[in-house]
C-alpha positions, 0 to 999 in steps of 0.5 A: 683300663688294661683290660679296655685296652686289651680289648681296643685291639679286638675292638678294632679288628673286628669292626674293621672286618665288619665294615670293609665285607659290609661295604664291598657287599654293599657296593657290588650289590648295587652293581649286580641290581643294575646288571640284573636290571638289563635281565638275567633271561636275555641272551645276547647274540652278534654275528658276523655274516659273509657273503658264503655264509650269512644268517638273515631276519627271516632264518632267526624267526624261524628257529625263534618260532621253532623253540616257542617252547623255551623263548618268551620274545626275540627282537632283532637290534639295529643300532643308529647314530642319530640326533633327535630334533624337534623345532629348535630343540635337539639331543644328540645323546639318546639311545636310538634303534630299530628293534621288533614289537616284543622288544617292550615285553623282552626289557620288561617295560611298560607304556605311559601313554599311547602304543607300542610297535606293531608287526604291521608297522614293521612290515608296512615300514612306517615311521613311527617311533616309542620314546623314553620319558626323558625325551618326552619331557625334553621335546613335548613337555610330557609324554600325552602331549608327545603322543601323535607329534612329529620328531626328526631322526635324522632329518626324517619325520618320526609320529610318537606313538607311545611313551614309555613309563619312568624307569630312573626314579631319581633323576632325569638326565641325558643318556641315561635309561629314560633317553631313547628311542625304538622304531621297527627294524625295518626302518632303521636298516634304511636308516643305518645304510645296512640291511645286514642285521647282525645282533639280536637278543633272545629272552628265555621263559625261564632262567633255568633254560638258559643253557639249553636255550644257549645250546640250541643257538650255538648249534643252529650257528654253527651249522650255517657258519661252520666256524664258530668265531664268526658268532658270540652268544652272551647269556646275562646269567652266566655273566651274574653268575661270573660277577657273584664269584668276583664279588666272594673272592673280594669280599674274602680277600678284604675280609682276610686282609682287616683280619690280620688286625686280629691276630695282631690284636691276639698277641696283645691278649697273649702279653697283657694274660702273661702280665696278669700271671705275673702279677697274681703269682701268690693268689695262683700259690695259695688257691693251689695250696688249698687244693686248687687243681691245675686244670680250674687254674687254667680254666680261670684265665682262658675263661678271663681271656676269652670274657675280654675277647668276647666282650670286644668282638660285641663292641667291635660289632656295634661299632662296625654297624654304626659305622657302615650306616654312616659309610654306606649313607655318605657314599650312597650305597645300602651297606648293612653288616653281614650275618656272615661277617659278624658271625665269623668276626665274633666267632675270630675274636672269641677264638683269639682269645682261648687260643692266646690265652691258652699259654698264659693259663698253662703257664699259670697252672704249671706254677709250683705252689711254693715258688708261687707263695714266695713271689713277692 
């Protein structure tokens, strides 16, 4: 029972370990999958254009078509604030905007039915439109009924052309991923009352030319602007990057802080290893009389407190996986321990116990025989 209880505070330290990294991981790992879902490749840019100095459509083509080499796609984007109707039906919280042909390509989307934006259509104006799944289901029924039906935008007259596949798998609902709708930029200028374009949004061949992609946009920029507060350029990467540092410093800190259950758990070993030398005084006096040397009395009980230590840090850990399965299940996250955790909460709970063992043993090895014999 002494024993047990000894090890109960390592028991606890190291699953507290375990299942405070295990969940924080598990969380942010959920957080960073739905931000590396927007694209790790895409860079992001917004100016601010002035009448003296102003980036149009056309002169972000050309530098697009210039680098073909590192950019796969490019789409200006138009926001509009717009309801959707159709007869008595209406949403009034879909993502609604202009965008070009590669911006299908550039979120990695495909199509359920019908087609996707064309240049022709950007060039000729038409008002044609692609629908999310959601507004498919809401508005038609599906989407092979939506295809070739009329949506108002605003009050003017929209054709599906094409539908976009599911992208939340779990549940339908309103704003969210499935609930938009893309018709060329051309059209949504007209739209928004603004035929000044000021965000667009670049996706790279590969993510390791991000900077270098980064770097030519800030130098075209900053040539016609001559100031750069009148641009910002986004790289998700950097961002996911960012996200990845504030998640290790979390996991450390949380990490850091249930450890301190350990060292706490460390004094409980240190007191109960005094009692037991104590209290085998006379066994410590007779195995010296018969020759024992110091150093096998001192080995005797690191070894006895680093065997409890171990054997709690291996409960610890079965009781930490156990318990964040269930934690992560009821919160709804994919929370599994760390290799990291574990391996640094066992490697803890061993250390724990040679290092508070060492002064009981040393105590127990410096006995002198004789006293030890005499203790009753």
């Amino acid at each position: 029972m002494r024993s047990f209880l000894t090890m109960l505070g390592i028991i606890i330290g190291v699953a507290s370990v375990i299942i405070l990294v295990s969940i924080v991981n598990g969380y942010m790992s959920s957080v960073v999958e739905s931000f590396a879902s927007m694209g790790v490749n895409r860079i992001s840019v917004r100016l601010t254009n002035l009448s003296s100095r102003s980036v149009s459509v056309d002169d972000m083509y050309e530098f697009y078509e210039e680098h073909r080499d590192l950019f796969a796609q490019m789409s200006p984007n138009v926001s509009v604030n717009a309801v959707l109707k159709k007869g008595d039906d209406s949403l009034d919280m879909s993502s609604v905007g202009g965008y070009s042909e590669e911006y299908l390509d550039l979120m990695d989307y495909d199509l359920e039915a019908g087609r996707n934006i064309s240049y022709a259509d950007i060039a000729a104006r038409n008002k044609v439109c692609v629908i999310g799944y959601y507004v498919a289901s809401q508005l038609f029924g599906s989407p092979t009924e939506a295809l070739d039906q009329t949506v108002k935008v605003n009050g003017y007259a929209f054709t599906v052309i094409g539908v976009v596949e599911r992208q939340d798998e779990d549940e339908l609902e309103e704003g969210g991923s499935d609930d938009f709708l893309w018709m060329p930029y051309s059209v949504a200028t007209k739209l928004s009352r603004s035929a000044d374009i000021t965000s667009y949004t670049f996706a790279t061949i590969d993510t390791d030319d991000t900077d270098t992609c980064k770097t030519l946009l800030e130098d075209f920029l900053y040539e016609v602007y001559r100031n750069d507060d009148l641009y910002n350029i986004t790289a998700n990467s950097e961002m996911l990057d960012s996200l990845n540092e504030q998640i290790g410093m979390m996991s450390a800190m949380l990490g850091g802080i249930a450890g301190i259950s350990l060292l706490v758990a460390g004094v409980g070993v240190m007191n109960i290893m005094l009692v037991s030398v104590t209290e085998r005084t006379r066994e410590i006096g007779i195995r010296k009389s018969l020759g024992a040397k110091r150093g096998t009395i001192m080995q005797q009980f690191v070894i006895e407190a680093a065997v409890t230590s171990s054997i709690g840090g291996i409960i610890g850990i079965v009781l930490g996986a156990i318990v964040t399965q269930i934690a992560g299940n009821m919160i709804g996250i994919t929370a599994t321990p760390t290799p990291a955790a574990v391996l640094i909460s066992f490697s803890v709970s061993v250390g724990i116990g040679l290092i508070f063992g060492y002064m009981p043993a040393n105590r127990a090895a410096k006995l002198n025989p004789i006293d030890a014999l005499r203790s009753d």
